[in-house]
N, CA, C and O atoms as a GROMACS GRO file, in nm:
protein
  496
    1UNK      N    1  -6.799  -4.552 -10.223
    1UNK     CA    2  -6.762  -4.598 -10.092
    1UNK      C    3  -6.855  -4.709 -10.043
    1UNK      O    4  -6.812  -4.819 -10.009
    2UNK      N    5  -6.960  -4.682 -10.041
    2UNK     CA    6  -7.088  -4.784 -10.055
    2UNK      C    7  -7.106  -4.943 -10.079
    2UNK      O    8  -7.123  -5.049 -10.019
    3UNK      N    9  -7.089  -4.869 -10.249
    3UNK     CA   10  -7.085  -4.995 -10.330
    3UNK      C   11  -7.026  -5.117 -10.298
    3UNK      O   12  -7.066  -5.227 -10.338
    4UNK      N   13  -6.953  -5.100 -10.241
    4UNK     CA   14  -6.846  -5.287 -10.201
    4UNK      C   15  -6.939  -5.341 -10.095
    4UNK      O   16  -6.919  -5.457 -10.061
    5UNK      N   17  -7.067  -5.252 -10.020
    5UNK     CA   18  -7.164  -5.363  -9.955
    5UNK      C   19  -7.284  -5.368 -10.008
    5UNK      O   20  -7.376  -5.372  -9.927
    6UNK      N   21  -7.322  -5.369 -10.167
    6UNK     CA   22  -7.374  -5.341 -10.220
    6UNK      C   23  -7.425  -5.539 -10.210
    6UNK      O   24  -7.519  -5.594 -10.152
    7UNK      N   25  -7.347  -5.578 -10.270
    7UNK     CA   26  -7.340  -5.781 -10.290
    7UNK      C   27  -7.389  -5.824 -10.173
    7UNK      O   28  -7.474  -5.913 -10.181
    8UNK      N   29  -7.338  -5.761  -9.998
    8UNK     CA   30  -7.354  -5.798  -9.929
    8UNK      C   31  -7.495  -5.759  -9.853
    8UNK      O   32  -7.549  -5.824  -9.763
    9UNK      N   33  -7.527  -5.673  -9.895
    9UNK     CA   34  -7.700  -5.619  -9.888
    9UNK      C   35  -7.778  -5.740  -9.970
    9UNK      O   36  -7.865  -5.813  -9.922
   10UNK      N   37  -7.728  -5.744 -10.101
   10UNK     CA   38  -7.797  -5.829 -10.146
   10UNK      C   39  -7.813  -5.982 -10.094
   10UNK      O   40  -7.912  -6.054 -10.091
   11UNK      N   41  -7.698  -6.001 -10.060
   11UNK     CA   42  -7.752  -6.138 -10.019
   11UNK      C   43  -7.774  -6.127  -9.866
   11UNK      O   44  -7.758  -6.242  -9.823
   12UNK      N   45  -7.798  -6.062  -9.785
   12UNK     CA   46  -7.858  -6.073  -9.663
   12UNK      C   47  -7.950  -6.059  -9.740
   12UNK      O   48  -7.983  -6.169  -9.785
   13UNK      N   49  -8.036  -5.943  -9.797
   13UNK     CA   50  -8.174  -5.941  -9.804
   13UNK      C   51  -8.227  -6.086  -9.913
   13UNK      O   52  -8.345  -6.111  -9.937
   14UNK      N   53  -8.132  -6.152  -9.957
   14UNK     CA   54  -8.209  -6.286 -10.049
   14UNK      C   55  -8.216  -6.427  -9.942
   14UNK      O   56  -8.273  -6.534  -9.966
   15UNK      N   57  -8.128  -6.381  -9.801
   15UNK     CA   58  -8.158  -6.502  -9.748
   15UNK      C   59  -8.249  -6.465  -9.652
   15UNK      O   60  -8.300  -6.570  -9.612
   16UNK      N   61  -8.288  -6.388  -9.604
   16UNK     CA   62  -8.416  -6.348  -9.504
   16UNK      C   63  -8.509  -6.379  -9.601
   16UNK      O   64  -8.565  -6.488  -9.592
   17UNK      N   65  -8.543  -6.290  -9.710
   17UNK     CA   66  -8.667  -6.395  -9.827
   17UNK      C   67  -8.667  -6.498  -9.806
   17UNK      O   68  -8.761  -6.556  -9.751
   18UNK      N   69  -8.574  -6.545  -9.840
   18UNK     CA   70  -8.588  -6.751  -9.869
   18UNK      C   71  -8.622  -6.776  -9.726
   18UNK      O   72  -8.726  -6.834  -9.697
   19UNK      N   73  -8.545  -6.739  -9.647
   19UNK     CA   74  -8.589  -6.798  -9.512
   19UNK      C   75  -8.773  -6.789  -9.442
   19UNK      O   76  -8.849  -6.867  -9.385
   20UNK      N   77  -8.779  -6.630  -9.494
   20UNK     CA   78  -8.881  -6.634  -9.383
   20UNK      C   79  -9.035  -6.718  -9.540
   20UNK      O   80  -9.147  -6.758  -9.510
   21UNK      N   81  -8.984  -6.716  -9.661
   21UNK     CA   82  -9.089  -6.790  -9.755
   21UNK      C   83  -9.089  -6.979  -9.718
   21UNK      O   84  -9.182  -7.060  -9.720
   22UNK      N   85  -8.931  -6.994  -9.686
   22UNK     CA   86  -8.938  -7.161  -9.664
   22UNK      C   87  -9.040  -7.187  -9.534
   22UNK      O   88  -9.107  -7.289  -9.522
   23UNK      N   89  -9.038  -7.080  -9.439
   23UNK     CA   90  -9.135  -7.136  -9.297
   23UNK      C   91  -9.284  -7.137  -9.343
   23UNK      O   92  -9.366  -7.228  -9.334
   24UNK      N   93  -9.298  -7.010  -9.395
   24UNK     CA   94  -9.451  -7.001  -9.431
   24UNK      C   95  -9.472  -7.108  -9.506
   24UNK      O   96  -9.593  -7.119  -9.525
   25UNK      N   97  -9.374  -7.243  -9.589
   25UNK     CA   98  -9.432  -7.272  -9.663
   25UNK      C   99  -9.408  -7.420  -9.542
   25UNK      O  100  -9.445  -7.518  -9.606
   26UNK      N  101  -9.383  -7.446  -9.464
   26UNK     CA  102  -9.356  -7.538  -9.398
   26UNK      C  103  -9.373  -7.565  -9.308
   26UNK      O  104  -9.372  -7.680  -9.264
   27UNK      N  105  -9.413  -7.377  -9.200
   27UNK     CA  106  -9.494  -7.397  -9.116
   27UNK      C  107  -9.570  -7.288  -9.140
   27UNK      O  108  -9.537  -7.169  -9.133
   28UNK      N  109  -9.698  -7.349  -9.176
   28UNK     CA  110  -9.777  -7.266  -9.201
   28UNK      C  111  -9.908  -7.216  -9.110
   28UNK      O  112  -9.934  -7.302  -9.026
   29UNK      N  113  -9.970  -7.137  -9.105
   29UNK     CA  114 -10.029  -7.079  -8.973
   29UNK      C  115 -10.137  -7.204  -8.957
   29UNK      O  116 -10.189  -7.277  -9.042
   30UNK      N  117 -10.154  -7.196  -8.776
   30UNK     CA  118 -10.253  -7.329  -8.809
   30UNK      C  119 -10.367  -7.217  -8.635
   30UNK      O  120 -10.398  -7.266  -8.527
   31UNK      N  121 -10.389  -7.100  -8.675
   31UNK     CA  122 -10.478  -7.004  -8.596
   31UNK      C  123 -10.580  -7.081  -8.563
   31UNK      O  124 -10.586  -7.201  -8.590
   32UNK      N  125 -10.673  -7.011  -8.498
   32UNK     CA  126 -10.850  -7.041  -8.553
   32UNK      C  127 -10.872  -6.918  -8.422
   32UNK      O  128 -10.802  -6.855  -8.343
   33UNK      N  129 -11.038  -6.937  -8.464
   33UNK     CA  130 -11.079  -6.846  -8.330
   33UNK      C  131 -11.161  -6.893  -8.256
   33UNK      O  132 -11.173  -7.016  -8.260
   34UNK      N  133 -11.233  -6.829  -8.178
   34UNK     CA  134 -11.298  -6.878  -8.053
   34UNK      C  135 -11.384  -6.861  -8.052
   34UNK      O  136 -11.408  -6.741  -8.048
   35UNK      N  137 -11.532  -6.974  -8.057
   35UNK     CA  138 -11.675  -6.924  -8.043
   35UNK      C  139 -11.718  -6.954  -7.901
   35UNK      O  140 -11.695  -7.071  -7.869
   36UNK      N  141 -11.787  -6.863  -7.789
   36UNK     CA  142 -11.819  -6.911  -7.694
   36UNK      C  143 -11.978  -6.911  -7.695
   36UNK      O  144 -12.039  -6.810  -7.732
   37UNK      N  145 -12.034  -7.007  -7.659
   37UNK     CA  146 -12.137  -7.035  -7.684
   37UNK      C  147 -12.245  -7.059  -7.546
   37UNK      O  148 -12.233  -7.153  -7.468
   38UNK      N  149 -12.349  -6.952  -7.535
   38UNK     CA  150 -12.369  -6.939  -7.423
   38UNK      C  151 -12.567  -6.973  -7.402
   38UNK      O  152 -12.639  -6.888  -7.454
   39UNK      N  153 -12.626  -7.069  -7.342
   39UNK     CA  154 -12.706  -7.104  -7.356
   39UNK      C  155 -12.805  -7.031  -7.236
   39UNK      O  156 -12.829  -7.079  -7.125
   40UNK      N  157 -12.859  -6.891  -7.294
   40UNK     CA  158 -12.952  -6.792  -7.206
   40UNK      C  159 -13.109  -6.833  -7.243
   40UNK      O  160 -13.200  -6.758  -7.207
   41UNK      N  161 -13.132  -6.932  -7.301
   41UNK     CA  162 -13.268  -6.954  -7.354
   41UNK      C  163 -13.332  -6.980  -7.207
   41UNK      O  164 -13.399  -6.878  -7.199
   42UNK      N  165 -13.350  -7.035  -7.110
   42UNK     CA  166 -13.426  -7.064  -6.999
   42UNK      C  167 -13.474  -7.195  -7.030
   42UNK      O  168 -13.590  -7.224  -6.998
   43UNK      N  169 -13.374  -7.307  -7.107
   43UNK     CA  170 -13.447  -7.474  -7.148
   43UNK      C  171 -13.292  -7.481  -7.182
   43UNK      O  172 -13.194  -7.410  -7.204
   44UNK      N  173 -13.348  -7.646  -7.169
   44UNK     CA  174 -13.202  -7.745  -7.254
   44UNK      C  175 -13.189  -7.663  -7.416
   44UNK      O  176 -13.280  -7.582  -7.432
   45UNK      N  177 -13.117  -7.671  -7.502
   45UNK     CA  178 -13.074  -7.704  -7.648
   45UNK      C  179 -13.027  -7.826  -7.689
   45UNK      O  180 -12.971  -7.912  -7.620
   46UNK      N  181 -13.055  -7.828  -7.804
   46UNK     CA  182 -12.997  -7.995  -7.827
   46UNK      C  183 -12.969  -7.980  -7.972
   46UNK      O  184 -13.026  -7.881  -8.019
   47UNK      N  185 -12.902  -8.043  -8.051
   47UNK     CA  186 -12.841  -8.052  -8.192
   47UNK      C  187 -12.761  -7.908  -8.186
   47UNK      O  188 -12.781  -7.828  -8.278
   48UNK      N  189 -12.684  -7.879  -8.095
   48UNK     CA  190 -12.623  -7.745  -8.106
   48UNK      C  191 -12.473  -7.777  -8.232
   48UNK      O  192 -12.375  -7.850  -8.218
   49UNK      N  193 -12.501  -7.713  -8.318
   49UNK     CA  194 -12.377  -7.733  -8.443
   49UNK      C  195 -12.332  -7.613  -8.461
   49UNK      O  196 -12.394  -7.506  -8.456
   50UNK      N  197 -12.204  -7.636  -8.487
   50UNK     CA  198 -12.118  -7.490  -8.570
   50UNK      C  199 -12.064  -7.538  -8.696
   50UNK      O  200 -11.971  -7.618  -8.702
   51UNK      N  201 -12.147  -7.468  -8.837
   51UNK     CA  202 -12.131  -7.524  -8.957
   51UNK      C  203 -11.982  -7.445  -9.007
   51UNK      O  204 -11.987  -7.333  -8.957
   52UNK      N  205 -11.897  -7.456  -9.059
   52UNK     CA  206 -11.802  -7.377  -9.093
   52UNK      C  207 -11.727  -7.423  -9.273
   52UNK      O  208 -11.745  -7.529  -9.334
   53UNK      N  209 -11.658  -7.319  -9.311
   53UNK     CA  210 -11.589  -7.417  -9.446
   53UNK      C  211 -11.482  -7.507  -9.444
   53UNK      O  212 -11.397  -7.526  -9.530
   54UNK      N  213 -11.496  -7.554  -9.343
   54UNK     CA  214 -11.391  -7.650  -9.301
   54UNK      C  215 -11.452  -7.813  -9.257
   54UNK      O  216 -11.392  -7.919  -9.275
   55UNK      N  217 -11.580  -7.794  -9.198
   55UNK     CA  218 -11.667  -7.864  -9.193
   55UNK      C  219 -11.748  -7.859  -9.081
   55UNK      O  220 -11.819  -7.759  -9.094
   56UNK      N  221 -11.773  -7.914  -8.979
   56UNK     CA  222 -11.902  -7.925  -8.883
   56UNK      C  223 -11.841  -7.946  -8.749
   56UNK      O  224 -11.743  -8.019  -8.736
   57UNK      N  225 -11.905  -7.876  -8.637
   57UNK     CA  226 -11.860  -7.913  -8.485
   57UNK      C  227 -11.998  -7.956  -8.435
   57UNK      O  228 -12.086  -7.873  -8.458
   58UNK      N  229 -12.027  -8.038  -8.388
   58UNK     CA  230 -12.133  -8.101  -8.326
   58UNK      C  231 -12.120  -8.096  -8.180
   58UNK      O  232 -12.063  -8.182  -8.113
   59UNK      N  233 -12.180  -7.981  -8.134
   59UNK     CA  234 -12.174  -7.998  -7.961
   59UNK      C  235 -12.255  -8.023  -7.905
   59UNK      O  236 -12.250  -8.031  -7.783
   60UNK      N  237 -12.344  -8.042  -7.965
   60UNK     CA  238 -12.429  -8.170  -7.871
   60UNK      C  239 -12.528  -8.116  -7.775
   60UNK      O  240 -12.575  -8.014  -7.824
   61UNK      N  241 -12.572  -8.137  -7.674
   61UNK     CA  242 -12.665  -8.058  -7.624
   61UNK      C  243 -12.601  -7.958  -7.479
   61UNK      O  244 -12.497  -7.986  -7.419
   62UNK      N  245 -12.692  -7.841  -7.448
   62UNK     CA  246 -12.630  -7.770  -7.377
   62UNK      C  247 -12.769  -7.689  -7.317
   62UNK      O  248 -12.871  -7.623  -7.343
   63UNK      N  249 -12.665  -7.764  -7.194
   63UNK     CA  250 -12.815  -7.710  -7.028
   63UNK      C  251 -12.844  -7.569  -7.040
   63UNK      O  252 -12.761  -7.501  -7.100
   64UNK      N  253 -12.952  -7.512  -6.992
   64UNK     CA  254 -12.979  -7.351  -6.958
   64UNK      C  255 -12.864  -7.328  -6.847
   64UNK      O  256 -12.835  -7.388  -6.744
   65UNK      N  257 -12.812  -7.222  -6.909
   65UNK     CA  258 -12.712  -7.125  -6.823
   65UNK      C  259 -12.584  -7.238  -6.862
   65UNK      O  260 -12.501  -7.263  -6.775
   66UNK      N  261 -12.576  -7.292  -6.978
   66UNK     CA  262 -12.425  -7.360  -6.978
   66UNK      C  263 -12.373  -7.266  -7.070
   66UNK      O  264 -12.442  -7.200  -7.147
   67UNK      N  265 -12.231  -7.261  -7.056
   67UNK     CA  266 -12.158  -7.238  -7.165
   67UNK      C  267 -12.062  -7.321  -7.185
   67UNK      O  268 -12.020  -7.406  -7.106
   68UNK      N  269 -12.009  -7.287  -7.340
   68UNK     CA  270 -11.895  -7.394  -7.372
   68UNK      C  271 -11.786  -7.297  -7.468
   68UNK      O  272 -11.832  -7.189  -7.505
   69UNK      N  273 -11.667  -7.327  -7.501
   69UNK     CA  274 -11.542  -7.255  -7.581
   69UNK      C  275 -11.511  -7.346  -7.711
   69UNK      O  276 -11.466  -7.459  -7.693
   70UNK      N  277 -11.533  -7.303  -7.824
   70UNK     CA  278 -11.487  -7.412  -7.940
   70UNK      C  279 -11.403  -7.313  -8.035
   70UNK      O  280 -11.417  -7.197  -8.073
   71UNK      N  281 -11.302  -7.421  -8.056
   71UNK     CA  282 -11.202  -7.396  -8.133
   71UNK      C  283 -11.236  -7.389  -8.278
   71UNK      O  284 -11.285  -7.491  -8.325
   72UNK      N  285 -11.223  -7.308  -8.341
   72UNK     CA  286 -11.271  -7.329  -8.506
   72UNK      C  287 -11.129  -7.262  -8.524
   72UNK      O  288 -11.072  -7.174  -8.459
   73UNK      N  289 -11.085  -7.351  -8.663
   73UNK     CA  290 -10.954  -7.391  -8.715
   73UNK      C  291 -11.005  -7.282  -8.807
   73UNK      O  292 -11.124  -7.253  -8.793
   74UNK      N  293 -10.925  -7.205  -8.915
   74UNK     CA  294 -10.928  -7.094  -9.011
   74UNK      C  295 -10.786  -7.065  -9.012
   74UNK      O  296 -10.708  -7.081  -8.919
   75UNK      N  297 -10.756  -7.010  -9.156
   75UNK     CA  298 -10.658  -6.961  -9.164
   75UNK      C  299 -10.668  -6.802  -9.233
   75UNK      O  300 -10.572  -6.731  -9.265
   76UNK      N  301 -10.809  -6.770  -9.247
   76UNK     CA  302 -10.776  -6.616  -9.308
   76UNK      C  303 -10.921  -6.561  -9.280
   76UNK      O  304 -10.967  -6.569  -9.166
   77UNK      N  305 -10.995  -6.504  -9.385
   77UNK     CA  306 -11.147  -6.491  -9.363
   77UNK      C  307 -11.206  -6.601  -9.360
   77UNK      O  308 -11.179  -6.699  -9.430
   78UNK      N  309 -11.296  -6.591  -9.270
   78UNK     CA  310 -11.416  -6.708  -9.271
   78UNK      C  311 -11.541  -6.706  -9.226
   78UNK      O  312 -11.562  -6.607  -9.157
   79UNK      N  313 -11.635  -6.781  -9.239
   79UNK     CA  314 -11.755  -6.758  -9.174
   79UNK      C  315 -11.789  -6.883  -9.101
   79UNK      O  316 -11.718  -6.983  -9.094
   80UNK      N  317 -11.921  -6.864  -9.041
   80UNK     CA  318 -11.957  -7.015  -8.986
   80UNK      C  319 -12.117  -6.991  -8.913
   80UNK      O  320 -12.146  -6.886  -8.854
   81UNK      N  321 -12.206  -7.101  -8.928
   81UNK     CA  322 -12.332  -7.083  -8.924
   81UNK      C  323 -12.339  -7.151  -8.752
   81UNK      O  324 -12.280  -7.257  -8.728
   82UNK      N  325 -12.394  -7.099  -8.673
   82UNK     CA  326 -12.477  -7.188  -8.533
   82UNK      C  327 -12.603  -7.224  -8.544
   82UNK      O  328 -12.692  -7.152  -8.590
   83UNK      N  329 -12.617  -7.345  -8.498
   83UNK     CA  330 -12.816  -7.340  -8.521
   83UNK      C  331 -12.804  -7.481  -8.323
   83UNK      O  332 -12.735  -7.566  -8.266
   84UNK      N  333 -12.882  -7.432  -8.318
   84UNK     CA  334 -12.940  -7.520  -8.177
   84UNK      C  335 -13.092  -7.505  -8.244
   84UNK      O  336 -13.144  -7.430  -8.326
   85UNK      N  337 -13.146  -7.647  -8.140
   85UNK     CA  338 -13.312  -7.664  -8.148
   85UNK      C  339 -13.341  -7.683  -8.012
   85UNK      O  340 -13.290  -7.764  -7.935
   86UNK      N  341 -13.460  -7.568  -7.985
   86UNK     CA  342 -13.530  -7.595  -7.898
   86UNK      C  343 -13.615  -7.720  -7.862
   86UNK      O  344 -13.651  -7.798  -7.951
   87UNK      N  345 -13.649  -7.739  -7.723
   87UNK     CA  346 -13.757  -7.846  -7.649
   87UNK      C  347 -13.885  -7.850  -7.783
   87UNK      O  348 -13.922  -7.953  -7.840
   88UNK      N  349 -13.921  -7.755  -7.802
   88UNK     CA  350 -14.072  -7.800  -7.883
   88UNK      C  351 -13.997  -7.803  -8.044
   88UNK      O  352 -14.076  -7.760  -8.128
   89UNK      N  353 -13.900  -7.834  -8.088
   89UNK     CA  354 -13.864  -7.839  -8.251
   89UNK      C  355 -13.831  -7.747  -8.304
   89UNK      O  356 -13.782  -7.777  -8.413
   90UNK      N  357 -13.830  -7.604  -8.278
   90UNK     CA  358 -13.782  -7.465  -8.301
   90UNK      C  359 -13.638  -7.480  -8.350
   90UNK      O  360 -13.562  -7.551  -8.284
   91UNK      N  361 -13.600  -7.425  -8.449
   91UNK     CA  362 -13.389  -7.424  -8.470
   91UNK      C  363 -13.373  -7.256  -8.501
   91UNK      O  364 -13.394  -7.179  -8.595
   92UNK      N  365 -13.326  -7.252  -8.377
   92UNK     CA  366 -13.272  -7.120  -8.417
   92UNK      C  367 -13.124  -7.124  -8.471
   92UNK      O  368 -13.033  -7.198  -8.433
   93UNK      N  369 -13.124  -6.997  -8.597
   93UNK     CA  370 -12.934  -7.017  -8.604
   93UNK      C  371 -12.933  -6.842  -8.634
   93UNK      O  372 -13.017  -6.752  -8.638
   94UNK      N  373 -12.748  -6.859  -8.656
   94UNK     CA  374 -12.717  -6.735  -8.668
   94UNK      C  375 -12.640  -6.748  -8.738
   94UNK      O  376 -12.612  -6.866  -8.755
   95UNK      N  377 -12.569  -6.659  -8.811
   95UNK     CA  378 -12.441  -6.704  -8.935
   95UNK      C  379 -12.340  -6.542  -8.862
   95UNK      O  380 -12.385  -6.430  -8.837
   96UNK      N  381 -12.193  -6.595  -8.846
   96UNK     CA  382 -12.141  -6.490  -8.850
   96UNK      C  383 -12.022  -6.525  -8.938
   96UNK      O  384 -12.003  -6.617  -9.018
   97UNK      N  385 -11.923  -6.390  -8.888
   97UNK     CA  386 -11.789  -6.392  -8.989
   97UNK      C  387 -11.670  -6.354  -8.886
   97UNK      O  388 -11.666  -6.276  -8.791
   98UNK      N  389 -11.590  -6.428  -8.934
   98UNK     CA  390 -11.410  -6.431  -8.823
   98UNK      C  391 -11.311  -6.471  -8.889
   98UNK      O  392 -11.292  -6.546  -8.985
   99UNK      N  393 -11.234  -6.391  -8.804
   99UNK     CA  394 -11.086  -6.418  -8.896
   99UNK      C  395 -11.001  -6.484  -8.750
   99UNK      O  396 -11.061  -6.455  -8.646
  100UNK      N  397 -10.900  -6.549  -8.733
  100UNK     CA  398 -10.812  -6.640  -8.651
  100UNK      C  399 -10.770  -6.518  -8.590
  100UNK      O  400 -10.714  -6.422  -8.642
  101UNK      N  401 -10.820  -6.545  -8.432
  101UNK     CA  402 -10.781  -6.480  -8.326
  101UNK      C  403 -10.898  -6.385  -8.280
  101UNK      O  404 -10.895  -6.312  -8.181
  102UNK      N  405 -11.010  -6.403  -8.377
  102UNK     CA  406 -11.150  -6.364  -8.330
  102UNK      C  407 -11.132  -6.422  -8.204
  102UNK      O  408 -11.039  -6.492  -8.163
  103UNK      N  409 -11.279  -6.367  -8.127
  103UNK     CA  410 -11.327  -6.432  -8.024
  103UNK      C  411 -11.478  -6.403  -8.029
  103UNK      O  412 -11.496  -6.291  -7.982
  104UNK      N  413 -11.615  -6.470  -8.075
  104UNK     CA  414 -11.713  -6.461  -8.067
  104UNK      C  415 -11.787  -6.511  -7.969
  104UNK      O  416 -11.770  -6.632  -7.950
  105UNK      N  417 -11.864  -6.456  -7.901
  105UNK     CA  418 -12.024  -6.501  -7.785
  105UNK      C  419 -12.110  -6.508  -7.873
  105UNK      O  420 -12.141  -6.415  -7.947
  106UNK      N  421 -12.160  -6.626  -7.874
  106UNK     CA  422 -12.288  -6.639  -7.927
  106UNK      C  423 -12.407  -6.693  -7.802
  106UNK      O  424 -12.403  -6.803  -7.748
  107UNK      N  425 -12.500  -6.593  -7.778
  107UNK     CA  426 -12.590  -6.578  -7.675
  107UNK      C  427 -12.760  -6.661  -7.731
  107UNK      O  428 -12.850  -6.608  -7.796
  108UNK      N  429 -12.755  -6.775  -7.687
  108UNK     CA  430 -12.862  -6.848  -7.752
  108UNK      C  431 -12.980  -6.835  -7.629
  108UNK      O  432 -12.981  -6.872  -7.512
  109UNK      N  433 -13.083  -6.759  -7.722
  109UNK     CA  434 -13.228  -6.685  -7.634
  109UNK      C  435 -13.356  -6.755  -7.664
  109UNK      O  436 -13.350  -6.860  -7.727
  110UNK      N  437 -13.428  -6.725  -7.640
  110UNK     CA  438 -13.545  -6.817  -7.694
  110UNK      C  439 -13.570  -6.852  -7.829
  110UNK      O  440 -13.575  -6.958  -7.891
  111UNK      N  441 -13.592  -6.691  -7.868
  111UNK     CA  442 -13.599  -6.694  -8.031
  111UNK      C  443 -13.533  -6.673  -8.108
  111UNK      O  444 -13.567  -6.688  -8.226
  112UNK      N  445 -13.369  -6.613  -8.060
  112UNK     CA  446 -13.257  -6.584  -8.151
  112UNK      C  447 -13.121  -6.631  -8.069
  112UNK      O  448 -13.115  -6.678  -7.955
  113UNK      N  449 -12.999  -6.600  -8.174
  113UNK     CA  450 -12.940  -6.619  -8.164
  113UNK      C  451 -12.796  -6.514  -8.162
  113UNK      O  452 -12.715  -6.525  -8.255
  114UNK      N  453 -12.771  -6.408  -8.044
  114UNK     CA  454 -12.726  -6.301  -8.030
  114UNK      C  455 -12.593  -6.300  -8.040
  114UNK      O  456 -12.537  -6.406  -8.010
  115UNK      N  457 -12.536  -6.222  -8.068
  115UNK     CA  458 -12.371  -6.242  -8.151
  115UNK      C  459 -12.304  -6.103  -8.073
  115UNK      O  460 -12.352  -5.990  -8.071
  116UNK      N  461 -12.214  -6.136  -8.028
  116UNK     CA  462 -12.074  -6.003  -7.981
  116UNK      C  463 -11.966  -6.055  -8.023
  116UNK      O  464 -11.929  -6.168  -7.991
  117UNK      N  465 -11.903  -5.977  -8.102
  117UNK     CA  466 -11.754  -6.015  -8.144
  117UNK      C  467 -11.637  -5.926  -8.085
  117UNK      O  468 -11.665  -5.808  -8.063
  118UNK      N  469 -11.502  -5.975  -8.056
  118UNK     CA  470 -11.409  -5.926  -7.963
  118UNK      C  471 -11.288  -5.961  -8.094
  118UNK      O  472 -11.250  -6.071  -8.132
  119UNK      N  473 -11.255  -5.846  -8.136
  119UNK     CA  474 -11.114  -5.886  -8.233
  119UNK      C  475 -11.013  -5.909  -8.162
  119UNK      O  476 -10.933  -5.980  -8.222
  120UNK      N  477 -10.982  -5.882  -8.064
  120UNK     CA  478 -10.838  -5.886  -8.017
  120UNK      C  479 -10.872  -5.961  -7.889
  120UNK      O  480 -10.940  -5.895  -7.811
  121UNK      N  481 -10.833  -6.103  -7.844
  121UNK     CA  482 -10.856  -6.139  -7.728
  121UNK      C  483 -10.992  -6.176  -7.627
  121UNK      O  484 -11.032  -6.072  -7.575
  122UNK      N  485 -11.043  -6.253  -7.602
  122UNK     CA  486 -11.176  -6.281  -7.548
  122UNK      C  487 -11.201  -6.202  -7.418
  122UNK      O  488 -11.127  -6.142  -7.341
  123UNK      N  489 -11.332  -6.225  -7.424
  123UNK     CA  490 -11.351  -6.151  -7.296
  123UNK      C  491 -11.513  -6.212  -7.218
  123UNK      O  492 -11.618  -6.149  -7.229
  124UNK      N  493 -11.505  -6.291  -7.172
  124UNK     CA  494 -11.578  -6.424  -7.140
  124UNK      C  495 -11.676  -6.358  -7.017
  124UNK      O  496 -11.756  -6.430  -6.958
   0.00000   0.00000   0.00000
C-alpha cells in the first residue's frame, strides 16, 4: 500500500539534500564572535592587537576605563591572541579560544590580561 510513495519519498528527500548542500555551498556561514575589550589597567594602552588565524585587528590605543566591541570573522573553532603595551614598555597578552557567536571580555589590568567567556549571547 505504501510502496507507490516510496519514488516520491525519494525524491523529496534528494531535493531537500541538493537544496539545503547547494546553499551551504553558496552561502556559506560568514559568523564571527565578539571580543569586548575592556581597559581596567588605571593608564592609557597602546599597540592594543587581536592576533587571530585569519590575520590581525589593530585597535590602536585605548584610554583607562575605555572599552571597545570587535568583530572577529571565524567560521568554526578558533583561537586568537590580545597583547596591549603599557606606558613604561610592559606587553601584556592573553591567548584565548571561540567559536562564532562567542562573546569574550577581555579585562586588561596592570599585569594581566583577564578573560570571561559568554557562549550564548553577550553580556557587556
Amino acid at each position: 500500500m505504501y510502496k507507490k510513495y516510496v519514488p516520491y519519498l525519494l525524491v523529496f528527500i534528494g531535493t531537500v539534500t541538493m537544496t539545503l548542500g547547494i546553499t551551504s555551498i553558496l552561502l556559506p556561514r560568514t559568523t564571527g564572535a565578539i571580543v569586548q575589550l575592556k581597559n581596567k589597567s588605571g593608564q592609557p594602552l597602546t599597540d592594543v592587537i587581536i592576533t587571530h588565524e585569519r590575520g590581525r585587528i589593530e585597535v590602536g590605543e585605548l584610554q583607562n576605563g575605555q572599552e571597545m566591541a570587535v568583530s572577529v570573522f571565524t567560521r568554526g573553532e578558533n583561537s586568537y591572541r590580545v597583547q596591549a603595551t603599557l606606558p613604561n614598555g610592559k606587553v601584556i597578552t592573553n591567548q584565548n579560544y571561540f567559536e562564532p557567536s562567542y562573546c569574550v571580555v577581555e579585562s586588561m589590568e596592570a599585569h594581566r590580561i583577564q578573560s570571561d567567556t559568554y557562549f550564548v549571547g553577550c553580556r557587556f
